[in-house]
C-alpha positions in Angstrom: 47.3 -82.8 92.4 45.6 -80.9 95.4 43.6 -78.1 96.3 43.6 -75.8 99.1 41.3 -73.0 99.3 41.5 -70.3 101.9 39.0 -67.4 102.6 40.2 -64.6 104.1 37.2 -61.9 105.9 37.2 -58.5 107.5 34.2 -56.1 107.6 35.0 -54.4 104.4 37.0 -57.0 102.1 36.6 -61.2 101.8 39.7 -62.3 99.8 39.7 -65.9 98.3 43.0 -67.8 97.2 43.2 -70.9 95.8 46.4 -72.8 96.5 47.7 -76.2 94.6 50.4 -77.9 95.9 51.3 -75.0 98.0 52.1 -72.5 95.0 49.1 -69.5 94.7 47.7 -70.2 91.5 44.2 -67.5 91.5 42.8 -65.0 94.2 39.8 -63.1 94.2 38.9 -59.8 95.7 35.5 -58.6 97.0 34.9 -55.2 98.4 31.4 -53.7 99.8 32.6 -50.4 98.7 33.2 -52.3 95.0 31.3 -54.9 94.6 31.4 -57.2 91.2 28.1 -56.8 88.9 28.5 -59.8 87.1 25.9 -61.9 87.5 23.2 -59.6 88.5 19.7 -58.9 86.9 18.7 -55.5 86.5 14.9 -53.5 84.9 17.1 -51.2 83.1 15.5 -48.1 81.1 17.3 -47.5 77.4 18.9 -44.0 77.9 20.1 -43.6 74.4 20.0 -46.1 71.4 23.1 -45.3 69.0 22.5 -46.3 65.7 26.4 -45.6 64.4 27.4 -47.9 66.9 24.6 -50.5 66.4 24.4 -50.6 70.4 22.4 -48.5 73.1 22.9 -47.2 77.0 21.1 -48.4 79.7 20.5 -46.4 82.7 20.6 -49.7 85.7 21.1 -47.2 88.1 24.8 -46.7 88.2 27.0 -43.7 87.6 27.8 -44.3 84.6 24.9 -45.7 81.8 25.4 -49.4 80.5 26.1 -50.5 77.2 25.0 -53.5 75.1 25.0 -54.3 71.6 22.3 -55.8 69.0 24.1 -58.8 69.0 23.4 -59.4 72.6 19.5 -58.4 72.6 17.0 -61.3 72.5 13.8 -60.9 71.5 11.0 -63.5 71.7 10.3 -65.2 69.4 14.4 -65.9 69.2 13.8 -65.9 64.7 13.1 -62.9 64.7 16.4 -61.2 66.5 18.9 -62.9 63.5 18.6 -63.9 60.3 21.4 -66.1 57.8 22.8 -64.3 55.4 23.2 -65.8 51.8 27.1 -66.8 52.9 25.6 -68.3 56.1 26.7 -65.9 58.4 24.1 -64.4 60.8 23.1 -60.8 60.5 22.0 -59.7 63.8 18.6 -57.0 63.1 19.8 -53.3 63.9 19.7 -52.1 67.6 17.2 -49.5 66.2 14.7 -52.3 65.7 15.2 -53.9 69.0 15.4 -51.0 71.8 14.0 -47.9 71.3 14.7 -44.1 73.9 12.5 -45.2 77.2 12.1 -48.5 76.8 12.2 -50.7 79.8 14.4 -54.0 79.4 15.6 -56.6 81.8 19.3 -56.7 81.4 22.1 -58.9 83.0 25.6 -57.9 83.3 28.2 -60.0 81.8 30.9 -57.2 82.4 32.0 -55.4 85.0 32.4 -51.3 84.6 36.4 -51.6 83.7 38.6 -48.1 83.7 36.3 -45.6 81.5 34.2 -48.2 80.0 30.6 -48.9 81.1 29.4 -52.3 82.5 28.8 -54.6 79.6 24.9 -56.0 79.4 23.1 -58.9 77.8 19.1 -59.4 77.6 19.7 -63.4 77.3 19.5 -64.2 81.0 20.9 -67.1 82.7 21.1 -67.9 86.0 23.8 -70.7 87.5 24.2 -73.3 89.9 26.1 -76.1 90.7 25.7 -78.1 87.6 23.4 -76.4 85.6 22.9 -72.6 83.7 19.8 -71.8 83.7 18.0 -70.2 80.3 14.9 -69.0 81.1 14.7 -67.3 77.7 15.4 -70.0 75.6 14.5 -74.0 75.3 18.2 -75.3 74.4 19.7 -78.1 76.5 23.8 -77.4 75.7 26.6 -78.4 77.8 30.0 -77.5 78.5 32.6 -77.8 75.6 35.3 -79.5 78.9 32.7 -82.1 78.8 34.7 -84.4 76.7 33.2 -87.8 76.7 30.5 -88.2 74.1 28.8 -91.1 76.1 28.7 -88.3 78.7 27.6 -85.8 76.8 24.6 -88.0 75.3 23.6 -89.4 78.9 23.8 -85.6 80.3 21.7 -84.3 77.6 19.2 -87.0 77.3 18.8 -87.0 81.6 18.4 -83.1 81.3 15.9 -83.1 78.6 13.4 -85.3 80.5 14.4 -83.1 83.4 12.7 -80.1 81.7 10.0 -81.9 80.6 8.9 -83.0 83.3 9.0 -79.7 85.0 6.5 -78.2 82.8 8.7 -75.7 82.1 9.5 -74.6 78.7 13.6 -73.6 79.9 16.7 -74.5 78.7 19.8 -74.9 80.4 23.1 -75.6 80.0 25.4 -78.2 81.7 28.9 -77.1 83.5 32.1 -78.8 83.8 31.5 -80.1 87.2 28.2 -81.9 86.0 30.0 -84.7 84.8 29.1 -88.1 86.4 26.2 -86.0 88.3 23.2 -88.4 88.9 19.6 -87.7 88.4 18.9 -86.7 91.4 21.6 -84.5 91.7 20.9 -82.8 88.8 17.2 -82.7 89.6 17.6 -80.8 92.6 20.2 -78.6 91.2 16.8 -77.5 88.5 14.5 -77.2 91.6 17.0 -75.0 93.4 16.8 -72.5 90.0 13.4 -73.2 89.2 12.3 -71.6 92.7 15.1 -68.8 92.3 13.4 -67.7 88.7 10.1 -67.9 90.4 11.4 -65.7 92.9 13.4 -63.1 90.6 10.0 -62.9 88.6 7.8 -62.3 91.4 10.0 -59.2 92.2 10.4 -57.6 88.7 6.9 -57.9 88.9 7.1 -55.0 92.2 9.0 -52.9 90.8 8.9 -49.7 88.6 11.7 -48.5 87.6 15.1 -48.8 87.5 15.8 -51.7 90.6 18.1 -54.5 90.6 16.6 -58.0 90.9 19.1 -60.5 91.4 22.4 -60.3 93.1 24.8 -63.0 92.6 26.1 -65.0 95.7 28.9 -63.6 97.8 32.4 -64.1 96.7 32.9 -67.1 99.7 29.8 -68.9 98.3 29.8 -68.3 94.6 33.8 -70.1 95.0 32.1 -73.4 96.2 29.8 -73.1 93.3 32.3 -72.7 90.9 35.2 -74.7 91.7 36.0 -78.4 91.0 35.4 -80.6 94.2 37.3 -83.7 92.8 40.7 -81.5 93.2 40.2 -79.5 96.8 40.8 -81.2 99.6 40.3 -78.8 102.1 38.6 -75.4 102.3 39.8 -73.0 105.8 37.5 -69.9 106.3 39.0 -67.2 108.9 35.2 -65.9 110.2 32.5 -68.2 111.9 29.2 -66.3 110.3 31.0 -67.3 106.7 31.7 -70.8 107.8 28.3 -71.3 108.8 26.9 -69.5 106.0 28.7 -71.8 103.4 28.2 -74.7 105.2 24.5 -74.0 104.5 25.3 -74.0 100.9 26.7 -76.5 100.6 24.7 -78.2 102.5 22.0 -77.9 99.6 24.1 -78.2 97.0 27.9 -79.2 97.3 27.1 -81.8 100.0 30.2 -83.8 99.3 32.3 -80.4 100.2 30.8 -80.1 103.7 32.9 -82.2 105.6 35.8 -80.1 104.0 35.1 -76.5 105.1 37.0 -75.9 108.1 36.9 -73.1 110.3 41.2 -71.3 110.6 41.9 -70.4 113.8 45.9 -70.4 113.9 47.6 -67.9 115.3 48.6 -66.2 112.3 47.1 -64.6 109.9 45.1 -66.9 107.2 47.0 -65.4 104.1 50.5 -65.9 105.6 50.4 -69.7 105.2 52.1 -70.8 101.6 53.0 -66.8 101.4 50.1 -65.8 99.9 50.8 -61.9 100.8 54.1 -62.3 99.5 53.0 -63.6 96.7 50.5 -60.5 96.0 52.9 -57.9 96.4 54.8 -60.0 93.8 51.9 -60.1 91.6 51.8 -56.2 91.6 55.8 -56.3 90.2 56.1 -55.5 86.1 58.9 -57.9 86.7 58.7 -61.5 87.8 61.8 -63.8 88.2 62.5 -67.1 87.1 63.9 -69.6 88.4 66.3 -70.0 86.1 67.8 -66.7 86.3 65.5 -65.0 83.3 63.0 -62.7 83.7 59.5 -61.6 82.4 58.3 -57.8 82.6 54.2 -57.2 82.7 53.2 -53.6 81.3 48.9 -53.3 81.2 47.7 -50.4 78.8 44.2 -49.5 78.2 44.3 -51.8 75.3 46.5 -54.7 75.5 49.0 -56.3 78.1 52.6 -56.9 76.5 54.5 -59.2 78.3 58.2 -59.8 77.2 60.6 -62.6 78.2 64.1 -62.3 78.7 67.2 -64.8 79.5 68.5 -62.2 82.0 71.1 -64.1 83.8 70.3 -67.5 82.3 73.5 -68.7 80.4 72.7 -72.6 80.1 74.8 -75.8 79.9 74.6 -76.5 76.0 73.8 -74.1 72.9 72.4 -70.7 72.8 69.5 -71.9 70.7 68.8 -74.6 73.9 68.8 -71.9 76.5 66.4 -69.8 74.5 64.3 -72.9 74.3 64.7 -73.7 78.0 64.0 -70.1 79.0 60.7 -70.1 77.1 59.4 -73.2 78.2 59.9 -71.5 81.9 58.2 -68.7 80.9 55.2 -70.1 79.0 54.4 -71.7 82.6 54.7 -68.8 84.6 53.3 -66.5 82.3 49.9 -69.1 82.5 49.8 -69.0 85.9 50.7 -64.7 86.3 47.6 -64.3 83.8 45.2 -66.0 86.2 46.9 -64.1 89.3 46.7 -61.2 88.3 43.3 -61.5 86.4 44.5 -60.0 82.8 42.2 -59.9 80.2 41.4 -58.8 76.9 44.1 -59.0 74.2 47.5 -59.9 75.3 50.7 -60.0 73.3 53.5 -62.4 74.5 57.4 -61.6 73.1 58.9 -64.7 73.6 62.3 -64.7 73.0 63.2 -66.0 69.0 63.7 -69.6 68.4 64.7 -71.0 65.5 63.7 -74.3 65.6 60.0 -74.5 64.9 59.7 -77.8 67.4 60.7 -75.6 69.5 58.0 -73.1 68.9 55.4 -76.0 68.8 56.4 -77.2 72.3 56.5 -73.5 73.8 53.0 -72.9 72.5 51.8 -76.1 73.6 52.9 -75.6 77.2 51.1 -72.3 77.2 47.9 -74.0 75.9 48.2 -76.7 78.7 48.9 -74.4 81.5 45.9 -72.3 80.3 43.4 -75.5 80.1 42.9 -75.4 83.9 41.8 -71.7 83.5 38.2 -71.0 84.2 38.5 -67.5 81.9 37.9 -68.6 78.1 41.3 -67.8 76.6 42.2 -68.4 72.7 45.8 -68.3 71.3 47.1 -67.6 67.5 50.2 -69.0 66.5 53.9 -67.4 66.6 54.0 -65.1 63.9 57.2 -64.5 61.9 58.0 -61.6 64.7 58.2 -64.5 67.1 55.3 -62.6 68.8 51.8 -65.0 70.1 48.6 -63.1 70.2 46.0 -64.4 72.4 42.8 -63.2 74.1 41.5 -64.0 77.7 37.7 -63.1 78.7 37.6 -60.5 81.1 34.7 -59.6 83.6 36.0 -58.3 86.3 38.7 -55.5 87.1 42.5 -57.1 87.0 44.3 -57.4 90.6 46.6 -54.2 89.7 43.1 -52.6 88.8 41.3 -53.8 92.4 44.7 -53.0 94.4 46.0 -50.0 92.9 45.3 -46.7 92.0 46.9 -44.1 89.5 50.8 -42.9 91.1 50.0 -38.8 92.4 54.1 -38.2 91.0 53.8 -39.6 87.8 49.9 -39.7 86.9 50.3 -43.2 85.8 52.7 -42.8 83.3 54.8 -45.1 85.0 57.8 -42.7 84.9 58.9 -38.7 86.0 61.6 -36.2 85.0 64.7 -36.1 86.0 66.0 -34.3 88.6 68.7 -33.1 85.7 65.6 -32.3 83.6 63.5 -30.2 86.3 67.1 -28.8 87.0 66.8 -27.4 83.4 63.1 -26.4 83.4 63.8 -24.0 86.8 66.8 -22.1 85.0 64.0 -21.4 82.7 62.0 -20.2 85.0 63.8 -18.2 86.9 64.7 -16.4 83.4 61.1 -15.7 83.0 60.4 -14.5 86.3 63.9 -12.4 86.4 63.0 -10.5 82.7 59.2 -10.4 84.1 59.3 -8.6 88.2 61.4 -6.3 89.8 63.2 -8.2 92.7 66.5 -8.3 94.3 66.3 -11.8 95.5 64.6 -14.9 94.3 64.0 -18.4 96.0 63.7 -21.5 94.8 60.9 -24.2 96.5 62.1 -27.7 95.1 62.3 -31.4 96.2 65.4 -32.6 98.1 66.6 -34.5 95.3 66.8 -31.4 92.5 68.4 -29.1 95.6 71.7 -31.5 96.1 71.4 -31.4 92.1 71.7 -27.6 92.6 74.1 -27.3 95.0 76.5 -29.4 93.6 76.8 -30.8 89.9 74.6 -27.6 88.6 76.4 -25.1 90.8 78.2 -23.4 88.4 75.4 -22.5 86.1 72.9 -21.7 88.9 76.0 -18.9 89.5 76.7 -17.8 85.8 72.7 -17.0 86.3 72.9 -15.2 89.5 75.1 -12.9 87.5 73.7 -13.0 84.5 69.7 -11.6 85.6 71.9 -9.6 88.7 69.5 -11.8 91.4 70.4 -13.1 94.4 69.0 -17.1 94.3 68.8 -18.9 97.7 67.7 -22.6 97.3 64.9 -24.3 100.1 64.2 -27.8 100.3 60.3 -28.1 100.4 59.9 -31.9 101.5 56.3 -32.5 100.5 56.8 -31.4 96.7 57.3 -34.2 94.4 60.7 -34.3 92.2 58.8 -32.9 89.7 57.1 -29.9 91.2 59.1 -26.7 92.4 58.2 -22.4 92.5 60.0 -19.7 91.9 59.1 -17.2 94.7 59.7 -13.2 94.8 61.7 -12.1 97.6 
């Protein structure tokens, strides 16, 4: 398996896509206009702690106020924020006893503001590199649950440990993916590196007094480096010297073995029309997205949830019905793992897969989706089909979906995804014109309206727009107004 990964930048917008075996598997948008959060350290002031709610606002300086709940506040010492309860569980102290109206609080934000909802905060702040998280607030070494190998584990946690001892530093930290087989060294200049950033975060919530933000995370061409998995990408093409140079530099410090990969682009065409990569986004906007066998799936994001159902469409198969379902599902447990991390949906999503008897058949569907979903750096966390044939899974969301980043609310139909009729707004200006007939002296009426309900008029609706000219004893004369929508006309008093 290989990686490609191509940056695309303009003035406004950097665009990253990550590309294996020439199919678009994830892309990320920046834009200085809308910048992601995530990641960035802010002296917040509580605006309002809410009791009810067992959560508070915070005022970091954005329009709308921030929200974070008791269960995310740390206090030092860490004993005192939770406490077991005789079951075992942990019973998190109420926000009350935490934050109080005025308080000032460094906050991180762990989610970006999404639709109506604020930005999502935490007070246990961590700070990330290469290999390592740091925990400035806490002493735990943990490491990454991908992290497999229990030799690994142990050599990782024992190396780390004498790290932070030796620093005199009482941090903790946790170990990422990508720190597997690290050496000493590596991981010891990976601590330095965050050890001097903390130093340097400190020193300027020290200068501040009031609400500021502290720490930024990197931009979205340098925070990919960081993040990604070197051992798959072979090559990395940026369109735009300054970022080439700038993650060079990087990388340089601490990706060195990814250096002699970044390459400036300077083809001819356009960086995101190699592998179809803008095809492939306008594709990604679709509810509907075609498989290769002839079925379909259809994508519909609500406020709550994202429902995504499966269908054989044209797929007939070679053998039984029962194998083509199976067949078709398989397909679409695949494409459905790759559309998520496309288009960036999280939260809860429901999948209707089509029914399958057989429950090896069921097992083998879900365990495709769980594969397909391992390689996926969101935490996502699947149930089992439920006697509706129905699976229920959750994917961590931080940032705004690609529809979200892309799109905006459709003027005509106010995101409802649908109008009238032109037979329905037919019906509605007979009404109308009733009111205004019984309502104003006039001889003469005319009718504003959208091409489409006009021809409806004129032709199929003729005869009833004449039974009413005799009926209120008006002249009607019809006018095509070309920037109303099909759902918008007037009635106008001649």
């Amino acid at each position: 398996m290989s990686e490609e990964i191509l940056v695309n930048v303009t003035p406004r917008e950097t665009r990253v896509a990550v590309v294996e075996n020439g199919v678009l598997q994830e892309v990320q948008i920046e834009r200085v206009a809308r910048r992601g959060l995530v990641g960035g350290i802010f002296k917040g002031c509580v605006s309002r702690v809410m009791p009810g709610m067992d959560a508070a606002f915070i005022d970091i300086g954005l329009e709308k106020a921030a929200f974070i709940h008791a269960s995310d506040v740390n206090t030092l010492p860490r004993s005192s924020q939770s406490v077991p309860a005789e079951d075992g569980e942990v019973v998190h102290e109420a926000i009350s006893n935490l934050l109080h109206d005025g308080q000032q609080v460094l906050v991180q934000v762990v989610k970006d503001q999404i639709g109506t909802k604020g930005a999502r905060l935490t007070t246990n702040i961590t700070v990330p590199s290469r290999y390592l998280v740091l925990l400035p607030y806490s002493s735990d070494v943990r490491l990454s649950a991908r992290l497999e190998d229990e030799e690994e584990r142990e050599r990782l946690s024992e190396l780390m440990q004498e790290l932070l001892d030796g620093s005199g530093k009482k941090f903790g930290c946790i170990l990422r993916t990508a720190a597997e087989s690290a050496s000493k060294e590596e991981l010891r200049r990976d601590l330095d590196f965050l050890l001097r950033l903390w130093d340097s975060i400190v020193e300027k919530i020290g200068k501040v007094t009031s609400v500021a933000e502290v720490y930024s995370d990197l931009p979205l061409a340098v925070r990919t480096l960081r993040d990604l998995n070197t051992d798959d990408v072979e090559n990395i093409y940026i369109d735009s010297r300054e970022t080439v140079l700038n993650v060079k530099t990087f990388a340089e410090k601490l990706v060195p073995e990814l250096v002699g990969r970044i390459q400036r682009y300077t083809g001819a065409r356009p960086i995101f029309d190699l592998h179809g990569i803008e095809d492939e986004l306008e594709k990604a906007l679709r509810r509907k997205v075609m498989l290769k066998s002839g079925g379909h799936l259809v994508f519909d994001q609500t406020e709550s949830m994202t429902t995504v159902d499966v269908n054989t469409g044209g797929y007939i198969g070679n053998r039984n019905l029962e194998e083509t379902i199976f067949k078709t599902n398989l397909e679409s447990a695949l494409a459905i793992g790759r559309q998520l991390k496309l288009r960036n949906l999280g939260g809860i999503i429901i999948i209707d897969f089509i029914d399958m008897a057989e429950e090896e058949h069921k097992r083998q569907v879900l365990r495709a989706l769980e594969k397909v979903l391992e390689k996926d750096r969101a935490k996502t966390q699947i149930c089992e089909v439920s006697p509706l044939g129905l699976v229920e899974m959750t994917r961590k969301r931080t940032h705004e979906s690609l529809e979200h980043i892309l799109c905006e609310p459709c003027p005509t139909c106010a995101g409802g995804g649908s109008i009238k009729s032109s037979q329905t707004v037919c019906y509605q200006l007979f009404r109308e014109i009733m009111r205004v007939a019984r309502q104003y002296e006039a001889d003469e009426l005319l009718v504003l309206a959208s091409q489409s309900v006009v021809d409806l008029l004129v032709d199929e609706e003729s005869d009833i727009l004449a039974e009413l000219e005799e009926f209120t004893k008006k002249t009607i004369k019809l006018q095509v107004e070309t920037l109303y929508t099909q759902e918008q006309f007037d009635v106008v008093l001649l």
